[in-house]
C-alpha positions as CSV (number, residue, x, y, z in Angstrom):
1,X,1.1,-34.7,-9.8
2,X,3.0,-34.3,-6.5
3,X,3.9,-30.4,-8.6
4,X,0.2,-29.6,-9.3
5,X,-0.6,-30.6,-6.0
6,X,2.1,-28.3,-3.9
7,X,1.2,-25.1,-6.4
8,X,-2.6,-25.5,-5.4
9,X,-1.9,-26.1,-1.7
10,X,0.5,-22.3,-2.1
11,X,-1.6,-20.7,-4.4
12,X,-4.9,-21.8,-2.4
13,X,-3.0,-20.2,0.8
14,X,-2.3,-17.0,-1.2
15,X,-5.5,-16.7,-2.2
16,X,-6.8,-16.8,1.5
17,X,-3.6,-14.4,2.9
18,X,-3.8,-11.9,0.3
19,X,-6.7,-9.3,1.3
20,X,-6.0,-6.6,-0.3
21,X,-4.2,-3.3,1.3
22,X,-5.3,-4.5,5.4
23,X,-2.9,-7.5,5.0
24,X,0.0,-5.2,3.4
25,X,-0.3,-3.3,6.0
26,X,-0.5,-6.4,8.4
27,X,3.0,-7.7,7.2
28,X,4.1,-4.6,6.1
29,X,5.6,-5.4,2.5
30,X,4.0,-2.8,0.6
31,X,5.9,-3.0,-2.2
32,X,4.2,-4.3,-5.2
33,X,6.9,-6.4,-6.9
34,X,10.3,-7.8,-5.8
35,X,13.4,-9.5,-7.1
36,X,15.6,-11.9,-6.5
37,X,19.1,-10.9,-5.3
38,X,22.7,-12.3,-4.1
39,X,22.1,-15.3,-5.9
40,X,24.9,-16.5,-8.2
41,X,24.4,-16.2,-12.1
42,X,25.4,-20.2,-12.2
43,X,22.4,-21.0,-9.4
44,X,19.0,-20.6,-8.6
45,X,16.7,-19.4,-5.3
46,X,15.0,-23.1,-4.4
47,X,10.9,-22.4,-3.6
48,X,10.1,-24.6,-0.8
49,X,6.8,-26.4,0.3
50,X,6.9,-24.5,3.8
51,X,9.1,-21.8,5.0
52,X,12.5,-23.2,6.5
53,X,15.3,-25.7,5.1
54,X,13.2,-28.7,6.0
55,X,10.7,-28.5,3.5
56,X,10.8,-30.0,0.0
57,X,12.3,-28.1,-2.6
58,X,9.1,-27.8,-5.0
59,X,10.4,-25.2,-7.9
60,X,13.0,-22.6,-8.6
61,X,13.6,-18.8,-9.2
62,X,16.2,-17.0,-11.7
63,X,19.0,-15.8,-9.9
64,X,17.7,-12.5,-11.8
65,X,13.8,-13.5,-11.6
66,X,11.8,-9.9,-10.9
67,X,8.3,-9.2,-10.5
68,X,7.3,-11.1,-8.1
69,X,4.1,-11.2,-6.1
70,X,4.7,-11.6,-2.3
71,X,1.9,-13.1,-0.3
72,X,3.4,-13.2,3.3
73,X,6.1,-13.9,5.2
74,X,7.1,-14.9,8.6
75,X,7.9,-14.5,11.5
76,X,4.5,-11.5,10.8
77,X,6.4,-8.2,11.5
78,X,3.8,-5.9,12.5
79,X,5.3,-2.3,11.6
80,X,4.1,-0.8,15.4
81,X,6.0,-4.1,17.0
82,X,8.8,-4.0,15.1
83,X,9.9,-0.3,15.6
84,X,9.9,-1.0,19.4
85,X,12.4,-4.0,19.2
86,X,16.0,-3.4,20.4
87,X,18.5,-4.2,17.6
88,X,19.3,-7.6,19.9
89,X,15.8,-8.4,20.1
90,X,15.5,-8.1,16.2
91,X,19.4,-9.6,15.4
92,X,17.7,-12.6,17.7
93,X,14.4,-13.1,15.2
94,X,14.5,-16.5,13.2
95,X,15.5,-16.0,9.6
96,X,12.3,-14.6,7.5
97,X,10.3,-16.7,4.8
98,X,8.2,-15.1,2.4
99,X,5.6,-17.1,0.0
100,X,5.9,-15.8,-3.0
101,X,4.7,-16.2,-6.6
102,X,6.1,-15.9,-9.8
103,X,5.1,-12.9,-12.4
104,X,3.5,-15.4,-14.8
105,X,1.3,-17.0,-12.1
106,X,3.3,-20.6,-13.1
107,X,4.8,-20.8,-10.0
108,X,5.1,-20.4,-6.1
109,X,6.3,-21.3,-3.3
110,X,8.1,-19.8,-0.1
111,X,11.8,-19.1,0.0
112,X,14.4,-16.9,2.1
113,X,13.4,-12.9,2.4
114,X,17.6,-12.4,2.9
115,X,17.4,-13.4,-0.8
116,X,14.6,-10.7,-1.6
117,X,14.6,-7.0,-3.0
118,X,12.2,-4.9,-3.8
119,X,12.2,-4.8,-7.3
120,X,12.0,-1.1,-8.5
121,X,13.2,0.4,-11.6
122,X,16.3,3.2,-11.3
123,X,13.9,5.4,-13.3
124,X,11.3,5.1,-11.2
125,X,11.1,8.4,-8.6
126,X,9.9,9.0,-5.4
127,X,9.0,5.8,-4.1
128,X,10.4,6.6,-0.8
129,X,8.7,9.1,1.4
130,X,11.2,10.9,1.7
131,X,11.9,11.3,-1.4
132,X,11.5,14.3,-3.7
133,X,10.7,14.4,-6.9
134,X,13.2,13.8,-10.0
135,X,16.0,12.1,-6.9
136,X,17.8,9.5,-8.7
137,X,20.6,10.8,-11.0
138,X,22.2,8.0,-13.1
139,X,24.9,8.0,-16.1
140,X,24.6,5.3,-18.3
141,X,27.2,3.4,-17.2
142,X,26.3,0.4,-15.5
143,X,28.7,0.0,-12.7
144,X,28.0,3.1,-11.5
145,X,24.6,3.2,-11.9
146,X,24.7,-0.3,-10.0
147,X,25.9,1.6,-7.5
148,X,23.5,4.3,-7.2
149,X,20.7,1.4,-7.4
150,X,22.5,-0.1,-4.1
151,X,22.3,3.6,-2.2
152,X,19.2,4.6,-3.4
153,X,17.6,0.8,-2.2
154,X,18.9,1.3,1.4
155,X,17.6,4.5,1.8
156,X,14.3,2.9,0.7
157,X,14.4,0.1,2.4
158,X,15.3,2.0,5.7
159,X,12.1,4.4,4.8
160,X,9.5,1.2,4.9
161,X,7.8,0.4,8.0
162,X,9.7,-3.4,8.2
163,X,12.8,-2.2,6.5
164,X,16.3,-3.5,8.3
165,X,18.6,-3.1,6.3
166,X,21.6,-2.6,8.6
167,X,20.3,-5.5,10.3
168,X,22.9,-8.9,9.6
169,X,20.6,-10.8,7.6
170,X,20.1,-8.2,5.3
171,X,23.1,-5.8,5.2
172,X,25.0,-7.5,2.9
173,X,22.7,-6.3,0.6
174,X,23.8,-3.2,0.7
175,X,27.5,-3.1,2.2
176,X,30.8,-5.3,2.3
177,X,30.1,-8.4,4.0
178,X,33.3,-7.9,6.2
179,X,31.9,-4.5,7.9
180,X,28.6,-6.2,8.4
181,X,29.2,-6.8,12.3
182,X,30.3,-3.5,12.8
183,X,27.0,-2.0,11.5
184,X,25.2,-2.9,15.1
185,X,24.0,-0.3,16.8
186,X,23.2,1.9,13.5
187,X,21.2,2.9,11.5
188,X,19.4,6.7,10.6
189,X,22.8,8.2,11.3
190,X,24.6,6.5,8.6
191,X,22.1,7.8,6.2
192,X,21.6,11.1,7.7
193,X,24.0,12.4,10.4
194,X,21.5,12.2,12.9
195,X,18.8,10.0,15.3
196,X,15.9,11.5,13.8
197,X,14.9,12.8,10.0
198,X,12.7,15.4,9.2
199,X,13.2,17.0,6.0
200,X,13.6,15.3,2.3
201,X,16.2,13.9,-0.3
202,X,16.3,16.1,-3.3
203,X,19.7,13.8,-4.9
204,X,21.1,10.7,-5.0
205,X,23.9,10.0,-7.5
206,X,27.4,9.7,-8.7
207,X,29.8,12.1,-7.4
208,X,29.7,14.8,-10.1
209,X,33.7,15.7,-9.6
210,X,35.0,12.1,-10.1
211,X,32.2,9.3,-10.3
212,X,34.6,6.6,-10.6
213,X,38.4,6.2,-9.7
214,X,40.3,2.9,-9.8
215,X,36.9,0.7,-9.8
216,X,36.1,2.7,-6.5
217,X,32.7,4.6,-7.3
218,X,31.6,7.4,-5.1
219,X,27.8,8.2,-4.8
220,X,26.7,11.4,-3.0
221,X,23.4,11.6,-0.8
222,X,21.6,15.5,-1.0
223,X,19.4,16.1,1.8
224,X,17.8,18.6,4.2
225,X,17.1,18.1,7.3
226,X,15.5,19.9,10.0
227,X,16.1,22.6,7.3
228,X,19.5,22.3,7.2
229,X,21.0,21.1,4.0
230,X,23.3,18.0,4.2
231,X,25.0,15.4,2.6
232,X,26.6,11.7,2.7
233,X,29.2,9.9,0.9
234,X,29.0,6.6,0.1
235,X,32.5,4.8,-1.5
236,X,31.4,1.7,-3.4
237,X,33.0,-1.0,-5.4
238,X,33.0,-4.6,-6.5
239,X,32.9,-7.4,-3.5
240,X,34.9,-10.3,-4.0
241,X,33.9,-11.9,-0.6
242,X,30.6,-12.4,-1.7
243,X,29.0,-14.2,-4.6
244,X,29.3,-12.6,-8.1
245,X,31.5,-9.8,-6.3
246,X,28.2,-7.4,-6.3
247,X,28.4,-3.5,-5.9
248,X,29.2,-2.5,-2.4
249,X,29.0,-0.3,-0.1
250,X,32.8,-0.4,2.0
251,X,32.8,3.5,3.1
252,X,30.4,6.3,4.4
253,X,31.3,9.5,5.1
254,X,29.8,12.2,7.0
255,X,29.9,15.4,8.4
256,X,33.0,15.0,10.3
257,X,33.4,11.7,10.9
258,X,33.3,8.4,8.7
259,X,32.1,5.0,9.0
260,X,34.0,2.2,9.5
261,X,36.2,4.2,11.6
């Protein structure tokens, strides 16, 4: 009873938040479907009556669960806000809750966005604009092509209006949970060189020399930008510090210079 009661508070919510493409924009989401992530294979992501610790636990998520619908989150991160925030000012936001709903409809409930993805097939292209068409290389072999799933998603997660990807709460998403601190401060020059991007991917994938060496995997980044043709190296490999020792990013390497230094 208490169950059915909770689901049609959520879904009753949902119904009222979710207006079509004027409240993506609002919340700046966008994407249609995400996944759960850093969630050991032994546990589960709890779905909470309200959005913080203090609310009852009322269902729970797959550590692999995908398709999800989100509804909203807060804190409300208006894209035109959030680009003018200092990294402090953003590193100081309270941790993000999302109310989301499962693929089959059967459940719901809001849990934390540091355990969210967007949930986007390898295969599928483009979906970041700045991406080109036919980007994403892969191999068949899936630690490497775990890899390239791990550069490709910050690269698109950087490209959406609300992405923060370097930003702590998310980072270890994407990179070794002990370089994490150090990543203050960047952000578009990791990816590109540079402050500012104007130009497009055309590849991202395994290093076509030596993909793999020693469980280290090494994913190139093609771009142009400004017209000029560029790229970044990204070392990757398995992550003991964190849970299920995920794919991570530990080393980037640019035109000159590399990152951590």
């Amino acid at each position: 009873m208490m169950r059915a009661l909770a689901m049609g508070v959520l879904l009753g919510f949902g119904l009222v938040c979710a207006t079509g493409s004027a409240q993506a924009e609002i919340d700046g989401h966008g994407p249609d479907a995400w996944r759960v992530v850093d969630v050991a294979a032994d546990d589960v992501l709890n779905m909470r009556m309200g959005p913080g610790t203090e609310y009852l636990v009322i269902d729970q998520l797959a550590p692999d669960a995908r398709g999800l619908e989100q509804i909203t989150c807060v804190p409300l991160l208006i894209p035109s806000v959030y680009h003018k925030l200092s990294e402090a000012q953003r590193a100081d936001l309270p941790q993000r809750w999302c109310l989301m709903r499962s693929a089959d409809l059967s459940r719901a409930g809001w849990v934390s966005a540091r355990f969210l993805m967007e949930d986007t097939p390898l295969d599928v292209r483009g979906t970041s604009g700045a991406f080109g068409p036919d980007v994403v290389e892969t191999t068949g072999d899936d630690m490497i092509d775990a890899a390239v799933q791990v550069v490709r998603d910050l690269y698109a997660a950087f490209d959406r209006p609300s992405g923060a990807p370097f930003a702590p709460g998310q980072a270890k998403s994407y990179f070794f949970a002990d370089i994490v601190p150090a990543l203050s401060g960047h952000g578009a020059d990791l990816l590109y060189d540079a402050q500012d991007f104007e130009g497009r991917i055309t590849r991202i994938g395994p290093d076509q020399a030596q993909p793999m060496l020693r469980g280290m995997i090494t994913v190139t980044v093609d771009f142009i930008n400004f017209g000029q043709p560029r790229q970044t190296v990204f070392r990757l490999r398995a992550d003991t510090a964190q849970a299920g020792a995920p794919v991570r990013i530990f080393s980037v390497e640019l035109d000159g210079w590399s990152f951590p230094r």
